[in-house]
DSSP file (Angstrom, degrees, kcal/mol; ACC not computed):
  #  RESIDUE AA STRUCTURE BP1 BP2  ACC     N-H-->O    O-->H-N    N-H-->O    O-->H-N    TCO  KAPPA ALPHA  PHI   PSI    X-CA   Y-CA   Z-CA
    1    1 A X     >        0   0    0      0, 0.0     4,-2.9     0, 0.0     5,-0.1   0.000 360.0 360.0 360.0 -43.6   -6.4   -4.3   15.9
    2    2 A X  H  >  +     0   0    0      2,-0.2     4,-1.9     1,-0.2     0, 0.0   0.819 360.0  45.9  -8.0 -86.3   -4.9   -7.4   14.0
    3    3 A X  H  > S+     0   0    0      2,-0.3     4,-1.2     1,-0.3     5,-0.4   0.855 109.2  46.8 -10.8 -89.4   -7.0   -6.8   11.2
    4    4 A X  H  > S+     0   0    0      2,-0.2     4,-1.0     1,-0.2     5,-0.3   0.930 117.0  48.7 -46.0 -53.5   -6.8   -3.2   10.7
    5    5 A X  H >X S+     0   0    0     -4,-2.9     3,-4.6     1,-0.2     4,-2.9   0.925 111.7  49.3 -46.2 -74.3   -2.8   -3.7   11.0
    6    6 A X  H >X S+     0   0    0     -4,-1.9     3,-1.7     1,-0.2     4,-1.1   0.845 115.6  41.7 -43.6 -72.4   -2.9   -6.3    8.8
    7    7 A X  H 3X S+     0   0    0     -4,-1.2     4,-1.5     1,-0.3    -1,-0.2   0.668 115.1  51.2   0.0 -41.4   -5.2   -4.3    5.9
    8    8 A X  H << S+     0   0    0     -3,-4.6     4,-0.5    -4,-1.0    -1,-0.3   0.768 111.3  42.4-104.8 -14.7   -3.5   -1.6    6.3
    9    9 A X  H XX S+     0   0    0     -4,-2.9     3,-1.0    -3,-1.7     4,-0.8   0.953 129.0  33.6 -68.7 -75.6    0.3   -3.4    5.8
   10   10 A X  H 3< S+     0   0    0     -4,-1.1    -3,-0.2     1,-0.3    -2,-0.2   0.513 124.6  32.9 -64.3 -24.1   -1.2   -5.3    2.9
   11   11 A X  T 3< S+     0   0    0     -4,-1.5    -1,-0.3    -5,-0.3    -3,-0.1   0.266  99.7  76.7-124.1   5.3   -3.7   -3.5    1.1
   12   12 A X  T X> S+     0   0    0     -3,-1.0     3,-1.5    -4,-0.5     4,-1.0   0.906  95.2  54.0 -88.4 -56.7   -2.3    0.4    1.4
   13   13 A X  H 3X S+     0   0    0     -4,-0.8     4,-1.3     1,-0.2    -1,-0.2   0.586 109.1  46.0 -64.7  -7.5    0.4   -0.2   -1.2
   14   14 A X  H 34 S+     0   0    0      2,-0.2     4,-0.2     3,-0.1    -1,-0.2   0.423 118.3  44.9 -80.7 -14.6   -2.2   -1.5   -4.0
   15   15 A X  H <> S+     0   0    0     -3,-1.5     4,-0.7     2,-0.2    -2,-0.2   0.443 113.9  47.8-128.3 -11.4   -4.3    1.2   -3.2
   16   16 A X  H  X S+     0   0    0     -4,-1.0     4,-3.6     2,-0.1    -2,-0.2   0.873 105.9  53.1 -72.2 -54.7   -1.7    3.7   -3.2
   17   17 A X  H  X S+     0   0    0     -4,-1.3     4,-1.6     2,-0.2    -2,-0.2   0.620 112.8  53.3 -71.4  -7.3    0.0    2.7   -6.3
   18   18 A X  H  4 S+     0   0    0     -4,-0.2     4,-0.4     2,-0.2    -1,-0.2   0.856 105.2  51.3 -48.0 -58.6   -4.0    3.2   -8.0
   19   19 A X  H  X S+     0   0    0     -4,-0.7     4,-0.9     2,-0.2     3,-0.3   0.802 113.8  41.6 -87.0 -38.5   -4.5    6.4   -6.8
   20   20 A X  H  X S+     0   0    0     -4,-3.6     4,-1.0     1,-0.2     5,-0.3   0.928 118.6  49.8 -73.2 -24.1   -1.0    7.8   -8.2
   21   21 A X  H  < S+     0   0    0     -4,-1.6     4,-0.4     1,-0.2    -2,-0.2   0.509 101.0  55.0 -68.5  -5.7   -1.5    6.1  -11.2
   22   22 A X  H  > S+     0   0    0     -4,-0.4     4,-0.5    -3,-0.3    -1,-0.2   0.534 112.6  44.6 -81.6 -31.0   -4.7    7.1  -11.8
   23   23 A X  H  X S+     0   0    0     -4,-0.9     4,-0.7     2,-0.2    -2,-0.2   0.601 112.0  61.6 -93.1 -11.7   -3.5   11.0  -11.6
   24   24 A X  H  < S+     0   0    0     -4,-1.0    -3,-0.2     2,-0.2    -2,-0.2   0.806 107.4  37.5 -79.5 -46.8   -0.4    9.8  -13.8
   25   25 A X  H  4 S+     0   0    0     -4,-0.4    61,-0.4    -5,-0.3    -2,-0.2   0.902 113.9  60.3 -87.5  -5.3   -2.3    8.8  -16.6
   26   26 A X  H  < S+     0   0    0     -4,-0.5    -1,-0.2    59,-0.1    -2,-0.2   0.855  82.0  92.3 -57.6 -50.1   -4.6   11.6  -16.2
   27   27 A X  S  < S-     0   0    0     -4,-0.7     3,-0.1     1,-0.1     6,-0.0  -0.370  76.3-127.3 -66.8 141.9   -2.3   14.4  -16.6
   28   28 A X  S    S+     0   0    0      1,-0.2     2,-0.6     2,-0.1    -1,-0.1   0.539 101.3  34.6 -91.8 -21.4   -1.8   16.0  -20.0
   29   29 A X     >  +     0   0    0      1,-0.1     4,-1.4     2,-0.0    -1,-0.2  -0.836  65.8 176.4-130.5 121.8    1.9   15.8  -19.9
   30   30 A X  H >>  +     0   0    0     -2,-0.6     4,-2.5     1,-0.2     3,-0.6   0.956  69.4  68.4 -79.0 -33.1    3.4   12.5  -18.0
   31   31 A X  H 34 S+     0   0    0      1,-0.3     4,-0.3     2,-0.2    -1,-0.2   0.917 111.1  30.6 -66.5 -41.4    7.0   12.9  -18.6
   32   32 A X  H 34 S+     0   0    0      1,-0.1    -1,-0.3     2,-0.1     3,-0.3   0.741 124.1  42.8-102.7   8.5    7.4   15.7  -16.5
   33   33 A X  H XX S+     0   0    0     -4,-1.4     3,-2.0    -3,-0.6     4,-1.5   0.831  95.6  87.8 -81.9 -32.2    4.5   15.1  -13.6
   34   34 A X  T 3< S+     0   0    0     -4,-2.5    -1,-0.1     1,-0.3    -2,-0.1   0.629  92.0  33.6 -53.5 -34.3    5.6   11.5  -13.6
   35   35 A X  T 3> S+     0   0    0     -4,-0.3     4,-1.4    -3,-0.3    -1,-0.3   0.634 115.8  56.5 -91.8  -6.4    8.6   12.0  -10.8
   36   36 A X  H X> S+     0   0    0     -3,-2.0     4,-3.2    -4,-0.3     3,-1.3   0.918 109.4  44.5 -77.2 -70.5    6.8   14.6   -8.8
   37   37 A X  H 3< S+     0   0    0     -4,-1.5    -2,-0.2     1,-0.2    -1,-0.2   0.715 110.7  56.6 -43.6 -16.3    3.9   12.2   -8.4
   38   38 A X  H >4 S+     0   0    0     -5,-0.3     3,-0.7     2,-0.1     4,-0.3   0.825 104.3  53.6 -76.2 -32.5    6.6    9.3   -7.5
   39   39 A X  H XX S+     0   0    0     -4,-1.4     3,-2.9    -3,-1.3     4,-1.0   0.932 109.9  49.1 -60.5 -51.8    7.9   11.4   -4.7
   40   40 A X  H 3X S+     0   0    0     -4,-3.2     4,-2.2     1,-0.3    -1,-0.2   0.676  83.1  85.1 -82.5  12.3    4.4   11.7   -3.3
   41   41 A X  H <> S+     0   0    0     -3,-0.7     4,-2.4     2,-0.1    -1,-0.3   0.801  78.5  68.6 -79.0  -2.5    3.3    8.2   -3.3
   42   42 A X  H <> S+     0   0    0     -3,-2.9     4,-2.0    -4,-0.3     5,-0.1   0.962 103.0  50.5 -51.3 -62.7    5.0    7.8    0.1
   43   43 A X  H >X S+     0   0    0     -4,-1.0     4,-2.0     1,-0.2     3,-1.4   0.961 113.2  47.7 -28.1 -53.3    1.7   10.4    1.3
   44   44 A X  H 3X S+     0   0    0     -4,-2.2     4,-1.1     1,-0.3     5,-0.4   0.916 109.0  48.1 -65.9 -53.4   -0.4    8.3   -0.2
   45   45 A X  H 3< S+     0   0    0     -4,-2.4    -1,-0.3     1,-0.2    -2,-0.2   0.549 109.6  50.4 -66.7  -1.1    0.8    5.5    1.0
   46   46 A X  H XX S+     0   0    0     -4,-2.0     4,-2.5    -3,-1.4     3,-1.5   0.940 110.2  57.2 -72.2 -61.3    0.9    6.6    4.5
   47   47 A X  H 3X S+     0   0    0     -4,-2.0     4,-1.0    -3,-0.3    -2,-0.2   0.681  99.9  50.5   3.1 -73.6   -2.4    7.7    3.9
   48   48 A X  H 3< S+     0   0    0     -4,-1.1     4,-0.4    -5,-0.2    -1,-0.3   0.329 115.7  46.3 -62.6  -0.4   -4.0    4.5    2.9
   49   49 A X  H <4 S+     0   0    0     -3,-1.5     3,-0.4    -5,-0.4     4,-0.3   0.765 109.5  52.0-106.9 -50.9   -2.4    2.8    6.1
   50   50 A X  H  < S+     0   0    0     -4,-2.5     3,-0.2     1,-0.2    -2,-0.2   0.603 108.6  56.3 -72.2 -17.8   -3.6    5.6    8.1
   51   51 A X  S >< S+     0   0    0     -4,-1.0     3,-2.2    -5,-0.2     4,-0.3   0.865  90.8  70.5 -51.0 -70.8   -7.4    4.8    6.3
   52   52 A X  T 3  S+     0   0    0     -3,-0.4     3,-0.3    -4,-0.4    -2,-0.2   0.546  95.8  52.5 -53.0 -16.2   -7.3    1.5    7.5
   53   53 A X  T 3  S+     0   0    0     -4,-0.3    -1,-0.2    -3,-0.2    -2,-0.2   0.601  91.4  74.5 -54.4 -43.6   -7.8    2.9   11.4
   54   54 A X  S <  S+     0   0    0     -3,-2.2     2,-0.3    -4,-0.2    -2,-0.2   0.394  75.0  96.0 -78.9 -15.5  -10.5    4.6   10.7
   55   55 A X  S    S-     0   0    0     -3,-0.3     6,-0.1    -4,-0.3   -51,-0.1  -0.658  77.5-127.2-102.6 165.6  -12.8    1.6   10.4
   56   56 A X  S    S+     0   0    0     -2,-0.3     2,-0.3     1,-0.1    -1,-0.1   0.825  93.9   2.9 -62.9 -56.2  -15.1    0.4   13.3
   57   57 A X  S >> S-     0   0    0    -54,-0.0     4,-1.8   -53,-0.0     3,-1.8  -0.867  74.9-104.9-151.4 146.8  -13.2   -3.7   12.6
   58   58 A X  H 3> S+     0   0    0      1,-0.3     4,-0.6    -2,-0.3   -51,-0.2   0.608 121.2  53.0 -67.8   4.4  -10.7   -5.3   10.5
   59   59 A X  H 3> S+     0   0    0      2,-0.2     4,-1.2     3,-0.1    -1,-0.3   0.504 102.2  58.1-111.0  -2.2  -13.0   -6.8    8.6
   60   60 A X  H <> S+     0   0    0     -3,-1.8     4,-2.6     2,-0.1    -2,-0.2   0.755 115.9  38.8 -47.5 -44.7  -14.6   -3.5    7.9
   61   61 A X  H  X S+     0   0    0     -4,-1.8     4,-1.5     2,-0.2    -2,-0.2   0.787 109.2  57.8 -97.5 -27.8  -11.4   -2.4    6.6
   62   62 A X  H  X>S+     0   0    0     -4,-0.6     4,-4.4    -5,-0.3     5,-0.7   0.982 117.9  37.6 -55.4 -64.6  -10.2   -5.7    4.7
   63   63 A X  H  X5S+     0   0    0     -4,-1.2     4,-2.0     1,-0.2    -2,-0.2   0.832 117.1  45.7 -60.5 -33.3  -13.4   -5.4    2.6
   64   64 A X  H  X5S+     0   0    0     -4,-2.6     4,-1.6     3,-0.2    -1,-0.2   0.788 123.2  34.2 -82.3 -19.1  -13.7   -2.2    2.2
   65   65 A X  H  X5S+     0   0    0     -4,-1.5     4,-2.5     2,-0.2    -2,-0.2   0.882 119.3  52.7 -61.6 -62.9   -9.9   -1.7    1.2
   66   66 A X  H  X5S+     0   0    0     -4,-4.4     4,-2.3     1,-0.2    -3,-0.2   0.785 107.8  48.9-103.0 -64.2   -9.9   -4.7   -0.2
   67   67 A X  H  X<S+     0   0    0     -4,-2.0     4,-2.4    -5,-0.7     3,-0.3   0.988 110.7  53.1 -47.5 -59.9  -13.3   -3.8   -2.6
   68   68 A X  H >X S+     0   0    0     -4,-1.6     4,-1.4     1,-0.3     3,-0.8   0.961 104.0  56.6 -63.7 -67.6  -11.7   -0.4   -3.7
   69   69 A X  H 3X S+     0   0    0     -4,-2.5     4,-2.3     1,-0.2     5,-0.3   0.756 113.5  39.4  -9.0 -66.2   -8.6   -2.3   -4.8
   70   70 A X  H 3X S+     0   0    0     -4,-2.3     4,-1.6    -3,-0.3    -1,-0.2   0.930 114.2  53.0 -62.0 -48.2  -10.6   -4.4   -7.1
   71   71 A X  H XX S+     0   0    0     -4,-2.4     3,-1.6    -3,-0.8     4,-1.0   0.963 114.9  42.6 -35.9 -83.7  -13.0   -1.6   -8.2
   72   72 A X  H >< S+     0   0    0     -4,-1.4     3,-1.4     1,-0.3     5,-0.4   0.865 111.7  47.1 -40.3 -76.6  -10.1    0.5   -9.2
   73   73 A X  H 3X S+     0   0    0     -4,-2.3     4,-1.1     1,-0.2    -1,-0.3   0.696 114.1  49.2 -58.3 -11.4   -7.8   -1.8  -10.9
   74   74 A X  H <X S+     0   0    0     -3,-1.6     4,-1.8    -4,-1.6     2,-0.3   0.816 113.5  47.1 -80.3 -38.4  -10.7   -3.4  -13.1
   75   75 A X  H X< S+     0   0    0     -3,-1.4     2,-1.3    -4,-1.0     3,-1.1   0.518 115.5  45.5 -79.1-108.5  -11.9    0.0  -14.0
   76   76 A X  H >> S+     0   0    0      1,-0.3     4,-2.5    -2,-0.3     3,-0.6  -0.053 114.6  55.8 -68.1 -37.3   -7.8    1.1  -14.9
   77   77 A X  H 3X S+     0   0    0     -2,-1.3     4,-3.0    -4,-1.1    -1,-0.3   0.929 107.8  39.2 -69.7 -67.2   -7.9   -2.0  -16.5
   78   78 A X  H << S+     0   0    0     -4,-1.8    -1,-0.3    -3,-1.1    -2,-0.2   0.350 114.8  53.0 -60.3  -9.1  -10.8   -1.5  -18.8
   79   79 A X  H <4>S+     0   0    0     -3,-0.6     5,-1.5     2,-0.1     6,-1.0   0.806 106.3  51.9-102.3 -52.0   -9.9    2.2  -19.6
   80   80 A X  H  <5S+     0   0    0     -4,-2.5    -2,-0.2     1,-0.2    -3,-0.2   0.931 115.8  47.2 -66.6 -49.7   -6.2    1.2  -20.6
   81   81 A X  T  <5S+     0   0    0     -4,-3.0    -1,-0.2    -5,-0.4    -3,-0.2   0.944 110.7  46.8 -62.7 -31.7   -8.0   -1.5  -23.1
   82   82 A X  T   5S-     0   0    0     -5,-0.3    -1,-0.2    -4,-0.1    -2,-0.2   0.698 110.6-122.7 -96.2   6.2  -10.4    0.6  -24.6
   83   83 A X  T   5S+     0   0    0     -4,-0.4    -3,-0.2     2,-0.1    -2,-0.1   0.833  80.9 118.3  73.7  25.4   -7.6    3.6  -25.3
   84   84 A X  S   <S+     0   0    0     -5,-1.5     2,-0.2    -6,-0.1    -4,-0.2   0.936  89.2  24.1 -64.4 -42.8   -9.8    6.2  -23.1
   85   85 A X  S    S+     0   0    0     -6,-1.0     2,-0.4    -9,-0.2    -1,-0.1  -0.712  79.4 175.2-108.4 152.4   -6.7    6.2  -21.0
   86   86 A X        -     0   0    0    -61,-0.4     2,-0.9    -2,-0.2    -6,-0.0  -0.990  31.6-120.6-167.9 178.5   -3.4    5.4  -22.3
   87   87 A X        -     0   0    0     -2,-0.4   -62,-0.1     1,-0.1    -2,-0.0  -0.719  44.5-116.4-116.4  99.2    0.7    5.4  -20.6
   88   88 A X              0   0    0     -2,-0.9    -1,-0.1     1,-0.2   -59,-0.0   0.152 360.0 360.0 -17.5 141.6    3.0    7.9  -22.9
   89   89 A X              0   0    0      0, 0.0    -1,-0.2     0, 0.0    -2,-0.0   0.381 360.0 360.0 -82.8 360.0    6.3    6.7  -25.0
């Protein structure tokens, strides 16, 4: 239970702020989705804590938490560099 707690304290806000940013830089106009989508990272980030429960051991949920994290921010990463995605003036 350690282990999930821990996972789900450390690794729910990285994986939170991913997943709204990922629908922020998606959307065809950011300026005005940008505070609606701030309001709702609390969900998500309840969400991603509430995720972390769901696996059989905490070290199910470290890695697997812990893998998406990396996934994600490497592709955001690589999408912002190659100008498929890019963050409004």
């Amino acid at each position: 239970m350690l282990g999930k707690s821990t996972a789900a304290a450390i690794l729910g806000l990285p994986l939170s702020v991913l997943l709204v940013g990922f629908i922020a830089l998606l959307s065809n106009d950011q300026k005005s989705t940008t505070l609606p989508l701030l309001l709702l990272f609390f969900l998500a980030w309840v969400g991603a804590m509430i995720a972390a429960f769901l696996f059989k051991t905490g070290l199910r949920a470290w890695l697997w938490m812990g893998g998406a994290s990396i996934v994600g921010y490497t592709a955001l990463y690589f999408l912002k560099a190659s100008g498929l995605m890019e963050v409004a003036g």
